[in-house]
C-alpha positions in Angstrom: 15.8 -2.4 1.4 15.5 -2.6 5.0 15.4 -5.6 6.5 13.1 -7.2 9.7 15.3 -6.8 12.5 14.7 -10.8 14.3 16.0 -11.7 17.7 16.7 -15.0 19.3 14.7 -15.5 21.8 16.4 -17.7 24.6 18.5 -14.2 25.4 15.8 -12.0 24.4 14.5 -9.5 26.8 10.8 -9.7 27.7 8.3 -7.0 26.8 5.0 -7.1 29.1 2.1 -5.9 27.6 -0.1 -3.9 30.2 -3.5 -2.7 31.1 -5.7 -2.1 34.2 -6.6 -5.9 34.8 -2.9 -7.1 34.7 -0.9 -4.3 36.1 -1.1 -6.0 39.3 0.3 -9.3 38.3 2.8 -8.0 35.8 4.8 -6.5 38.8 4.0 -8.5 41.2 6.4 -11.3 38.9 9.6 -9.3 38.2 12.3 -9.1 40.3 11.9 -6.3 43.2 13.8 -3.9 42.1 12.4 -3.8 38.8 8.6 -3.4 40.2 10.0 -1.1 42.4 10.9 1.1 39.6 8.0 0.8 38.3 6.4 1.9 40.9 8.4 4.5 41.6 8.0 5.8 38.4 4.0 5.9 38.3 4.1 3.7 35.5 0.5 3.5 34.0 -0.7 1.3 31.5 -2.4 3.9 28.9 -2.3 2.8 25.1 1.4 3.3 23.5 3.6 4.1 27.0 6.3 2.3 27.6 9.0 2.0 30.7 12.2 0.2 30.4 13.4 -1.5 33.7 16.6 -2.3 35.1 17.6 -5.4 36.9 20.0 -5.5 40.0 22.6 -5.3 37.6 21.7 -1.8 35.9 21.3 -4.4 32.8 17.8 -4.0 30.9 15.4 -6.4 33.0 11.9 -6.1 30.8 9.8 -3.4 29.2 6.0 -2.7 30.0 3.7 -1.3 27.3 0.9 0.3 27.9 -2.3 -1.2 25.8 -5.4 0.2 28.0 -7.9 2.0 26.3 -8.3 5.9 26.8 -12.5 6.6 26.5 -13.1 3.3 24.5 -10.6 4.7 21.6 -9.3 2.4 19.0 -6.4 0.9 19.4 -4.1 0.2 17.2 -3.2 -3.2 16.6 0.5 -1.9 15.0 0.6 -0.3 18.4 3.5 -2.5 19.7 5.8 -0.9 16.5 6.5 2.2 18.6 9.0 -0.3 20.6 10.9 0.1 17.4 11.8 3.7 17.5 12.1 3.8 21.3 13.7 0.7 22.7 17.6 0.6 22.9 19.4 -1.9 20.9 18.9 -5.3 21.9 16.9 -8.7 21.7 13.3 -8.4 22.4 10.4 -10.8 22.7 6.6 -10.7 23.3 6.1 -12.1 27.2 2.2 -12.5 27.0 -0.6 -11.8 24.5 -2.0 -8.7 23.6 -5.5 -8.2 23.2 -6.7 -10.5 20.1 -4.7 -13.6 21.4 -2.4 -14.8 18.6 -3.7 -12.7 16.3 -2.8 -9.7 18.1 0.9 -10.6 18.5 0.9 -11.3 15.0 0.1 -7.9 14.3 2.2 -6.6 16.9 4.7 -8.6 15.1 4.1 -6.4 12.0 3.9 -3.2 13.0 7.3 -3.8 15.1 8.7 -4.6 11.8 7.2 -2.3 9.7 8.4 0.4 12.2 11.8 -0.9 11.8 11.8 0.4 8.4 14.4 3.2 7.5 15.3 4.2 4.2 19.1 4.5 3.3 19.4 4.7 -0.3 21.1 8.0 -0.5 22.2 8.5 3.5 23.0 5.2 5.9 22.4 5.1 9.2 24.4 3.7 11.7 22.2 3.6 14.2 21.8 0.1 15.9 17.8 -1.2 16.3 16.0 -3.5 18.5 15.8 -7.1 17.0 12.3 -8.9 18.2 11.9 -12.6 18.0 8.7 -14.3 16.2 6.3 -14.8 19.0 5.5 -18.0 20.3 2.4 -19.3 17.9 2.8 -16.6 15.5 4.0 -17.5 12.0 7.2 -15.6 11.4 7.6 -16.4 7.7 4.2 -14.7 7.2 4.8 -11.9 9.6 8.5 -11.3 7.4 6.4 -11.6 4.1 4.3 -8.7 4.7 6.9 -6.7 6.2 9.4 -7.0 3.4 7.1 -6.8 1.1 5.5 -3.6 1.9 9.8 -1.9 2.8 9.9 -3.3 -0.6 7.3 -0.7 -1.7 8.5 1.8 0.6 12.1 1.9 -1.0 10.5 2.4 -4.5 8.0 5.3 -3.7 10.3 7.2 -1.4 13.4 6.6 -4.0 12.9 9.9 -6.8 12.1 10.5 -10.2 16.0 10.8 -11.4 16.6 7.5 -9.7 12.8 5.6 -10.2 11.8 7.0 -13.5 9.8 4.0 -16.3 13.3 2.2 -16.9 13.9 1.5 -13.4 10.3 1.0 -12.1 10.5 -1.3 -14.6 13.5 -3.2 -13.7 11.9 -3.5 -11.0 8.7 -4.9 -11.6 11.2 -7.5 -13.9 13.3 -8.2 -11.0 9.8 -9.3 -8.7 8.2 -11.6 -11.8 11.7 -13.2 -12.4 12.5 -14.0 -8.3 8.7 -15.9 -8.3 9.2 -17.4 -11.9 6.6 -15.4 -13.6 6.3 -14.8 -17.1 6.8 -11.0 -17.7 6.5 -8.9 -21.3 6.7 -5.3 -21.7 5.3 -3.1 -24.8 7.1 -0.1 -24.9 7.4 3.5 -26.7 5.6 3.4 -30.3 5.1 -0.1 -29.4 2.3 0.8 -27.3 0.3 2.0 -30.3 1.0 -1.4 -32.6 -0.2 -3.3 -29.5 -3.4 -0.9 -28.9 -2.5 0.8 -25.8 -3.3 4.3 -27.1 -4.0 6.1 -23.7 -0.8 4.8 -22.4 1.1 6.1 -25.0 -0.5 9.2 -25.2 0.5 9.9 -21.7 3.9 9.0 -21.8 5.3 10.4 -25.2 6.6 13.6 -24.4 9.4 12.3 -21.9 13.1 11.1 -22.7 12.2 7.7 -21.2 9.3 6.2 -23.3 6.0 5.0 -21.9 5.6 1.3 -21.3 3.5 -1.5 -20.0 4.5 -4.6 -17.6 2.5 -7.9 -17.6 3.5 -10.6 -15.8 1.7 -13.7 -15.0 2.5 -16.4 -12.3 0.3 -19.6 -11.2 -1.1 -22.3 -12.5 -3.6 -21.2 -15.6 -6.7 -23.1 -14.2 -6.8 -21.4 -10.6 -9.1 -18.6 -9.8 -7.4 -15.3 -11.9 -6.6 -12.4 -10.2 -5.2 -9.5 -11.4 -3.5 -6.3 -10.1 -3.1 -2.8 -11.9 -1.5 -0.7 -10.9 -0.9 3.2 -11.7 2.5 3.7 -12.7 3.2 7.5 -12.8 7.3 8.1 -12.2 6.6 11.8 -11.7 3.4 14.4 -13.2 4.2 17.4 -14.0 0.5 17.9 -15.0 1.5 17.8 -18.0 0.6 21.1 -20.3 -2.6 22.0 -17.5 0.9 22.2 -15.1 1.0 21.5 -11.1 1.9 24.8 -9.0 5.4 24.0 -7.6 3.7 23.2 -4.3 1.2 20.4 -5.6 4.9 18.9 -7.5 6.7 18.6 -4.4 5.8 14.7 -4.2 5.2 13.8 -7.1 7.7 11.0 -7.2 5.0 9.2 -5.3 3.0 9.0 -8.0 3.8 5.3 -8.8 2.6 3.8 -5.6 -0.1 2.4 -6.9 2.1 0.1 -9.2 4.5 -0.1 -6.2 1.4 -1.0 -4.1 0.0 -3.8 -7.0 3.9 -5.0 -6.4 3.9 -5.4 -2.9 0.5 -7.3 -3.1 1.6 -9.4 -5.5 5.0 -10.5 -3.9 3.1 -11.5 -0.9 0.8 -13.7 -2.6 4.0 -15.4 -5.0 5.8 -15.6 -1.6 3.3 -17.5 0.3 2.0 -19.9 -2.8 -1.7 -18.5 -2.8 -3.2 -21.0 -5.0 -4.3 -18.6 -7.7 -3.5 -17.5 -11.4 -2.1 -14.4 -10.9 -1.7 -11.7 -13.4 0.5 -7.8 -12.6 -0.3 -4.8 -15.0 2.0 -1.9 -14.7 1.3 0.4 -17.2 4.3 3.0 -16.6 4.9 6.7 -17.8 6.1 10.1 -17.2 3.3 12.7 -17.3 6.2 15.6 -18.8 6.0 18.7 -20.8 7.2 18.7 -24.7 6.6 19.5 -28.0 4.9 16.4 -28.0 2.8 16.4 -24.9 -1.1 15.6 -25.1 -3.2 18.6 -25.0 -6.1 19.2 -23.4 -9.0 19.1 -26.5 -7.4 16.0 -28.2 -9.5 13.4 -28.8 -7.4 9.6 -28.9 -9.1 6.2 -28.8 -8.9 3.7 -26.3 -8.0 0.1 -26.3 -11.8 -0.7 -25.8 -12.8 1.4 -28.4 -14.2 4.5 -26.5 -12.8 7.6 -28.0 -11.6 10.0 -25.2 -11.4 14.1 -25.3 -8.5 15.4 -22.8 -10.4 17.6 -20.5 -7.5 18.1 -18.4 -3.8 16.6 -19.3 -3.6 16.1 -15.1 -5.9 14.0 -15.0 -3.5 11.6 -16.5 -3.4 8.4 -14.5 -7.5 7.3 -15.1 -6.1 7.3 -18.8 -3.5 5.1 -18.6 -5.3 2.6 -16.3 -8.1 2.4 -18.7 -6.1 1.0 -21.2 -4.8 -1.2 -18.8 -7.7 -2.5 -17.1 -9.5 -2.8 -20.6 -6.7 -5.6 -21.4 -7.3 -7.1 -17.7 -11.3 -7.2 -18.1 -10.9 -9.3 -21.5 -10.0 -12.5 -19.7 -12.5 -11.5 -17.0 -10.7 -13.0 -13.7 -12.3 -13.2 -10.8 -11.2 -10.5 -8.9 -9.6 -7.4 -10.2 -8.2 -4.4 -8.2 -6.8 -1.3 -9.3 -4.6 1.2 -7.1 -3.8 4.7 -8.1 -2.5 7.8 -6.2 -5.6 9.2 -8.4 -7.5 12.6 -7.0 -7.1 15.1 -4.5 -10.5 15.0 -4.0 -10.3 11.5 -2.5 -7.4 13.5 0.5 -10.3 16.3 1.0 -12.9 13.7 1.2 -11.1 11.0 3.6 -7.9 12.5 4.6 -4.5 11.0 4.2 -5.0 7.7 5.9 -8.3 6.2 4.3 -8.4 5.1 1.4 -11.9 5.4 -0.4 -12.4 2.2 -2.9 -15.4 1.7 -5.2 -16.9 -1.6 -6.1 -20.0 -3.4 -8.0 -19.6 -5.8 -6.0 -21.4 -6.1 -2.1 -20.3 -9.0 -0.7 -16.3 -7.8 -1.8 -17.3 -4.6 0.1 -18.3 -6.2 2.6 -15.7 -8.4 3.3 -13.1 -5.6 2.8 -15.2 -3.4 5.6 -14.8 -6.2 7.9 -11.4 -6.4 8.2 -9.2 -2.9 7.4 -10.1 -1.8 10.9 -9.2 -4.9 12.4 -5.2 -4.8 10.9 -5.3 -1.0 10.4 -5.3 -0.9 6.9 -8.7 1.2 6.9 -10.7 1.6 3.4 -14.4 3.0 3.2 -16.5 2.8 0.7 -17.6 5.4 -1.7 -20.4 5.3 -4.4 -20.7 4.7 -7.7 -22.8 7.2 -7.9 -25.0 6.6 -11.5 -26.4 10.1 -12.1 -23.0 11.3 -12.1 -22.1 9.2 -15.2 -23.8 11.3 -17.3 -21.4 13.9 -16.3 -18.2 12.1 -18.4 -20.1 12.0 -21.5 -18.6 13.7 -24.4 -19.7 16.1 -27.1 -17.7 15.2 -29.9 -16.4 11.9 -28.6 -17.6 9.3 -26.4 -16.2 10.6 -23.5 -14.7 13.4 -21.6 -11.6 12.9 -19.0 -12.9 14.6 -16.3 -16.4 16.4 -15.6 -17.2 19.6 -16.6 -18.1 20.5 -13.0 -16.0 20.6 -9.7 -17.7 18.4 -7.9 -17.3 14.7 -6.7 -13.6 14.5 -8.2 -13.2 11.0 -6.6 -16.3 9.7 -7.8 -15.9 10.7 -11.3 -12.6 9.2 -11.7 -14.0 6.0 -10.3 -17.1 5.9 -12.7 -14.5 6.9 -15.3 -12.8 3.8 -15.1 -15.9 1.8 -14.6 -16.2 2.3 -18.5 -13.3 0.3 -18.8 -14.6 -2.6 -17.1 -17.4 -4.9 -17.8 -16.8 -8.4 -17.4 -15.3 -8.7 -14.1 -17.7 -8.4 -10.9 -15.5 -8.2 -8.3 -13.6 -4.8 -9.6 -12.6 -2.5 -6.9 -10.6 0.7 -7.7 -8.3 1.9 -4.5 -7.7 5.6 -4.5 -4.8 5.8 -1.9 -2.7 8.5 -1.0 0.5 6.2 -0.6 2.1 8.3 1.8 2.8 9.0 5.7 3.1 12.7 6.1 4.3 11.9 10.2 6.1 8.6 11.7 3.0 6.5 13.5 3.0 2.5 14.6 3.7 0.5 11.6 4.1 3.7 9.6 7.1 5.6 9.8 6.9 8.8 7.2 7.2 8.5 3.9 5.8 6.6 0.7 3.4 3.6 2.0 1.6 0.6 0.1 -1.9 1.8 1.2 -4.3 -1.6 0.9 -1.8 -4.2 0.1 -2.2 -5.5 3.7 -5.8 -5.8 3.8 -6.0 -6.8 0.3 -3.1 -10.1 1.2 -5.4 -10.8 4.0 -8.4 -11.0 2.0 -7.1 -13.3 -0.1 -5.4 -15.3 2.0 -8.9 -16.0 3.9 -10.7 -17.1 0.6 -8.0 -19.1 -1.1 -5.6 -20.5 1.6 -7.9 -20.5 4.7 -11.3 -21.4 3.1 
């Protein structure tokens, strides 16, 4: 896993951050010939460019970055992670605030580090990176446990299916729980069906490596409970209703959602959150056998509800239902669920937005608040009630998918609304986990979608509030 690169800071080599109001002054405090360059240069401040300036030495003085706003535009808070990819090899540090005062260097903080991240699991680089020191007033130890967290994730969804198939996603999840002293079990293969996990089962059985489900638990047993699922897909096929070739080519990302519950949770263990926390994984191959679920068969679920296969694609709703079924039983206080689940959700929102669906308001609202303020953006989608109706089965008590083409995302959501009655602050993520192009904080590849905003959110109402 790819490591934070950290700088010490009494040799480090200033970065300004620069817009219209400061230009001036910026300059007007280096040494000549470095303003001179500048200047000489038409250096101007717009968001995200940089100029790196030489002392009367030739030696690397300072850096400017640009953080003005073009037409009002957004702007990014992982902005200051381009430096990563751009700067030469060296110590950095932050020289004066960006805009949200401490906050924003924090987050500049990040998305340096998160754009530091390379992955080198089958091909090392040798390429030498800029090392930033923890700005003044920021905590480092927090800014390192989001960033390692989420490379953590990173390594598992970009790693592929002959390398990160059930056993080693797995291992994996083992390896997390035993580092933070949880308690983990796993039920696997015809286990699954002594235990009641039908749907996971079902799912899973054709492949070589059998179907199984991680639970682990850390924190005290009297604090608030709060419990992550997530999918855990090693590769889909589609199972007998097969992918094209085309829609298979990333399929290995289809565990992010257990790689994003992962991240999530090893943030909270990390920083002590003082909450029970509980990790579902349940973990399969969607493959093609003799023994593959068929679209037309009818199984039961852990809660009782007998499901009709509509479509063996629409694989991963099934195995979270059995999952969040267990979860709802001991009813925590929050629950959240994150699947690489529809297409529909891409064609609705696009790669980078993540639609989520909730019971809850005042979660929404909180959730709304902040993605757009650390980039982690969300929006929220119905739960849309006449469209319920559309799950309902002929011969059992419900269908898989609808019989229709519409509202994909939607559908999914309700359908796993079924599976959930107890807990009122339930909210199902349906990410894309992936970067299809290297941005700020998000270099290409598999991505935690979520886990950021989600950390932050419970960081304000358990360690903050």
């Amino acid at each position: 896993m790819s490591k934070r690169p950290v700088a010490a800071r009494r040799r480090a080599v200033p970065i300004w951050f620069v817009a219209k109001n400061n230009l001036r002054d910026v300059l007007a405090g280096l040494p000549k010939c470095a303003s001179a360059f500048a200047v000489a240069n038409g250096f101007e401040p717009t968001a995200g460019r940089h100029l790196v300036l030489p002392g009367d030495d030739g030696a690397v003085a300072c850096v400017l970055f640009g953080i003005e706003p073009q037409d009002a535009k957004f702007i990014d808070p992982l902005l200051a992670g381009k430096l990563a990819t751009v700067l030469p090899e060296g110590d950095y540090c932050f020289a004066n605030a960006t805009h949200g005062g401490a906050d924003g260097l924090a987050s500049a903080a990040v998305g340096f580090g998160l754009s530091a991240y390379r992955f080198q699991r089958y091909r090392k680089s040798s390429a030498r990176q800029p090392r930033l020191a923890t700005p003044e007033g920021v905590d480092g130890k927090r800014v390192a446990r989001i960033v390692e967290a989420l490379s953590m994730a990173r390594d598992l969804v970009n790693t592929p299916a002959n390398d990160m198939g059930p056993p080693a996603l797995e291992k994996a999840a083992l390896a997390l729980a035993k580092r933070y002293g949880a308690k983990a079990s796993v039920v696997r293969g015809e286990a699954l069906l002594k235990k009641n996990f039908p749907l996971v089962h079902a799912v899973g059985k054709a492949a070589l490596e059998a179907p199984r489900l991680v639970d682990f638990t850390w924190g005290n047993p009297r604090a608030p409970k709060v419990t992550l699922v997530g999918k855990g897909v090693c590769f889909d096929t589609g199972g007998l209703d097969i992918k094209p070739s085309s829609a298979m080519a990333l399929m290995k990302k289809d565990m992010a959602g257990a790689a994003t519950a992962m991240a999530l949770a090893r943030m909270i263990m990390d920083a002590k959150l003082p909450v029970r926390l509980r990790v579902l994984l349940p973990i399969v191959e969607n493959a093609i056998a003799g023994a593959a679920f068929r679209p037309g068969d009818i199984y039961p679920s852990r809660k009782g509800l007998t499901v009709e296969i509509g479509n063996t694609d629409a694989e991963g709703r099934l195995i979270l239902a059995d999952a969040l079924a267990l979860a709802d039983e001991e009813s925590p206080e929050l629950l959240f669920d994150f699947a690489t689940l529809t297409g529909a959700a891409r064609t609705a929102m696009g790669p980078d937005i993540a639609p989520f669906y909730t019971m809850d308001d005042s979660l929404a609202g909180e959730l709304a608040k902040s993605c757009m303020a650390i980039n982690d953006p969300v929006w929220r989608l119905p739960l849309w009630e006449p469209y319920d109706a559309w799950l309902d089965g002929k011969i059992s008590t419900l269908n898989n998918i609808a019989s229709g083409p519409f509202a994909g995302s939607i559908v999914a959501a309700l359908f796993l609304r079924r599976f959930v009655e107890k807990t009122k602050g339930w909210a199902h993520f349906d990410i894309y986990g992936w970067n299809a192009a290297t941005r700020p904080g998000k270099p290409e590849g598999g991505d935690a979608q979520t886990a950021r905003l989600l950390y932050d959110l419970l960081e304000r109402r358990y360690a903050r509030g």
